[in-house]
N, C-alpha and C positions, 0 to 999 in steps of 0.2 A: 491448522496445517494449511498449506499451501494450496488453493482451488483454483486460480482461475488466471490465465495471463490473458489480457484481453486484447485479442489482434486490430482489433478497431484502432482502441484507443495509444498501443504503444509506441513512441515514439523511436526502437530500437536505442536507447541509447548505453544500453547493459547494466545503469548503475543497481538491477537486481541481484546481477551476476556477481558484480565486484562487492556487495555489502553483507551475499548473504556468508553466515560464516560456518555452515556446511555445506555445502557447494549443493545447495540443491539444482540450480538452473544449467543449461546451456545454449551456446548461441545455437538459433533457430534457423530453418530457411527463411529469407529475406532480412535479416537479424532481428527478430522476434526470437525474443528468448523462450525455451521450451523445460516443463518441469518435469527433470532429467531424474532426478534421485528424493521425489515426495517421503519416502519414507523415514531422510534422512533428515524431514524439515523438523526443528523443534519448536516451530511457533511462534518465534520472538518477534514475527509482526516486523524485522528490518525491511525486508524487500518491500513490503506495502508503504512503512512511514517512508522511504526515501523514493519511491516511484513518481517521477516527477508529472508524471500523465495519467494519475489516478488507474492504473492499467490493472492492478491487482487486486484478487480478495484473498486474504488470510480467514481460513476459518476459525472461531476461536474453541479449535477441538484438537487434540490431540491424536486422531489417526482419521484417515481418512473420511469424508463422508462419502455417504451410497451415489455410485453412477448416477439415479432418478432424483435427487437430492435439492431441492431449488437453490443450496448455497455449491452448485456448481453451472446454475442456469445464467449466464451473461446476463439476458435479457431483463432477468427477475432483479438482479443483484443489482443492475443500473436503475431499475422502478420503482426499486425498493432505496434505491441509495447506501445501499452496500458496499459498492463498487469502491475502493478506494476513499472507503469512511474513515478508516485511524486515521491520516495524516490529517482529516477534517477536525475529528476528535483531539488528535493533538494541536491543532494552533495553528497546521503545516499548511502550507499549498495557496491555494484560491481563497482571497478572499479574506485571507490573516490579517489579522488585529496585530500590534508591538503588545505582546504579553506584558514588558521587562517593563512600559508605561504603565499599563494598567495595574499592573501588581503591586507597585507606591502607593503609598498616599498621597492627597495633593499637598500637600506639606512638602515631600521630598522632590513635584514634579520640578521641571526647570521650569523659568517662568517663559510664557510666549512670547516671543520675537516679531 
């Protein structure tokens, strides 16, 4: 479920707004998106993989966790590397490799130019 928008890191730029597909978010003051309807979130981790500023944490729990909860702690979740981990986990963001190369053999790769 949806924890954390992180005002630091978001660059306003809504694509949490426009992917998530139960409208959890809304724009925010200063357009920082604010989470509008948590209960509605189902987990599918969209808003994190497309968060282009690692801004987000998806909790991978199904309701809520507790107020005192360190997966709603910014601080913790950036020291721990939480912070906008799936899109890490999948391939996404900073630092990506070309999977679709990797994923060949060298047999199929093209040869270097």
């Amino acid at each position: 479920m949806i924890e954390v928008v992180s005002t630091e890191r978001c660059v306003s730029c809504d694509v949490c707004i426009a992917v998530c597909p139960t409208n959890v978010f809304e724009a925010g003051p200063g357009g920082i998106p604010v989470i509008a309807r948590q209960s509605d979130c189902q987990t599918c981790f969209m808003c994190e993989a497309h968060c282009p500023a690692d801004a987000l944490f998806v909790a991978p729990h199904t309701h809520p966790v507790p107020a005192d909860s360190p997966l709603r702690d910014e601080e913790h979740l950036a020291g721990t590397g939480l912070l906008g981990s799936y899109r890490r986990e999948l391939g996404w963001g900073r630092g990506r490799k070309p999977g679709a190369r990797l994923a060949v053999g060298p047999e199929l790769r093209p040869a270097a130019t």
